[in-house]
C-alpha positions in Angstrom: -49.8 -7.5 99.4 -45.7 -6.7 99.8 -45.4 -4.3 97.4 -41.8 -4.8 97.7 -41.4 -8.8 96.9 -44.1 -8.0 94.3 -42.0 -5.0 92.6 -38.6 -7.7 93.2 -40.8 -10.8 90.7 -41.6 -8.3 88.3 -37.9 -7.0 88.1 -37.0 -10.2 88.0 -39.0 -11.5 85.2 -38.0 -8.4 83.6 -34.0 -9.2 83.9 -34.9 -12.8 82.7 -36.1 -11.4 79.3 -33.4 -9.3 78.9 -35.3 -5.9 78.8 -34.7 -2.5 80.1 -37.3 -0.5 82.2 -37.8 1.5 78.8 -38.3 -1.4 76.4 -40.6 -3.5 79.7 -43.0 0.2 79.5 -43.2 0.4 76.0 -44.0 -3.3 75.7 -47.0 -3.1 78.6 -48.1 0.5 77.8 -47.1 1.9 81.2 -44.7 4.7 82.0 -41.1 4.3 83.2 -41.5 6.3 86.1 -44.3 3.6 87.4 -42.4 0.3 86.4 -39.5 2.2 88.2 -41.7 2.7 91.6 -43.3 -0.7 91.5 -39.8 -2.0 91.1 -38.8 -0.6 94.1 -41.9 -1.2 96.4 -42.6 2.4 96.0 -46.1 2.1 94.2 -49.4 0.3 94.8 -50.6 -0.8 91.2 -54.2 -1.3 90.0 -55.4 -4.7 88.7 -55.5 -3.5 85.2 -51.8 -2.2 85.4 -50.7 -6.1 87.0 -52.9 -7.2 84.0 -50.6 -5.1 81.2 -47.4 -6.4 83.1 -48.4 -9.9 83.2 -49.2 -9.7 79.6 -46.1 -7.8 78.9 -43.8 -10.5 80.7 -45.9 -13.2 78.9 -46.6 -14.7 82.7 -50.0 -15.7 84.1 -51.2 -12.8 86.3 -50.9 -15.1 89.7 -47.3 -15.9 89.0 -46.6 -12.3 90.1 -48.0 -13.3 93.5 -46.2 -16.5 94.1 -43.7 -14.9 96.6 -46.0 -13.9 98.9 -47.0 -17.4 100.0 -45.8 -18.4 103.2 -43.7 -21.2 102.0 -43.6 -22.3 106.0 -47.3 -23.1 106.0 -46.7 -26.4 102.9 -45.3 -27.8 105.2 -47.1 -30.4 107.8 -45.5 -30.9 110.8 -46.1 -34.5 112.0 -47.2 -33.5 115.5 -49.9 -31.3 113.6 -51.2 -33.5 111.0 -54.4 -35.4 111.4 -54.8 -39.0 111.5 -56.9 -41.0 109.4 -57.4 -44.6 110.7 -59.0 -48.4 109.5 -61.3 -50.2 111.0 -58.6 -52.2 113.0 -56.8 -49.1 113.9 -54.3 -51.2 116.0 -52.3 -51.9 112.9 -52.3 -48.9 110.5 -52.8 -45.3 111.0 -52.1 -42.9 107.9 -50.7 -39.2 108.4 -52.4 -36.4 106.0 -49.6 -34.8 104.7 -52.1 -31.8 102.6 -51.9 -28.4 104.6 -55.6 -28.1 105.4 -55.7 -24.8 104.2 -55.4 -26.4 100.3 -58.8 -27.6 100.4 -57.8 -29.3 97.6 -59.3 -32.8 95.6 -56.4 -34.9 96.5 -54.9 -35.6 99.8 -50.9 -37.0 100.7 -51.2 -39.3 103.1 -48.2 -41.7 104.7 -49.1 -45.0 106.1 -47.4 -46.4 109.3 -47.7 -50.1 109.2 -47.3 -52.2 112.6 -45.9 -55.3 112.7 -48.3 -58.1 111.5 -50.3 -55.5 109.9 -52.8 -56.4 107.0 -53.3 -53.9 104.0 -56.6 -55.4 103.0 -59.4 -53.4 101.3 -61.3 -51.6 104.4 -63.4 -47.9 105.0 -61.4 -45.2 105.9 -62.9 -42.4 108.5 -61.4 -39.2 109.3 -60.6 -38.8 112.8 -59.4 -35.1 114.5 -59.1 -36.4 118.0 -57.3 -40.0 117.8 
């Protein structure tokens, strides 16, 4: 963890409410002095501490986080991205546009359509090595 981008969010979140480091303290139960180092990068808080500034900032604890994700890696370069062709793969061939690493329910695709292509209802299979 960056202590610094994570002490920049919290600052930030503190500007965007309008509070000083004084009210922000009071408000989470912390002291000044720590609000002040985290602010800076200069200290390494505990979960619980995150917790009371999360709460404090009325923010879901993850949002805190959300700096520290390589925004680089959402991003799927088409020379990188897997295929996923049809039966008839002569005439369409989809791109998987979800960064593996998402794992998640739902995949992006894109579909590249050759000429006299058919769209018709067909099995799809995964294929790494076209």
């Amino acid at each position: 963890m960056n202590n610094y981008r994570l002490g920049q969010t919290v600052l930030n979140y503190r500007k965007k409410k309008g509070l000083t480091i004084r009210e922000f303290a009071e408000s989470a139960g912390i002291s000044t002095s720590l609000i002040s180092q985290l602010e800076r990068g200069q200290a390494n808080p505990s979960l619980s501490v995150l917790e009371l500034i999360a709460q404090a900032l009325n923010v879901p604890l993850f949002t805190l986080f959300i700096n520290d994700i390589d925004i680089d890696s959402l991003i799927s370069r088409k020379k990188d991205r897997k295929k996923v062709y049809r039966e008839n793969n002569d005439h369409i061939v989809y791109d998987v546009l979800t960064p593996d690493f998402m794992k998640a329910r739902i995949e992006l695709l894109i579909m590249d359509l050759n000429a006299h292509s058919s769209t018709t209802e067909s099995h799809f299979s995964h294929d790494d090595n076209p």
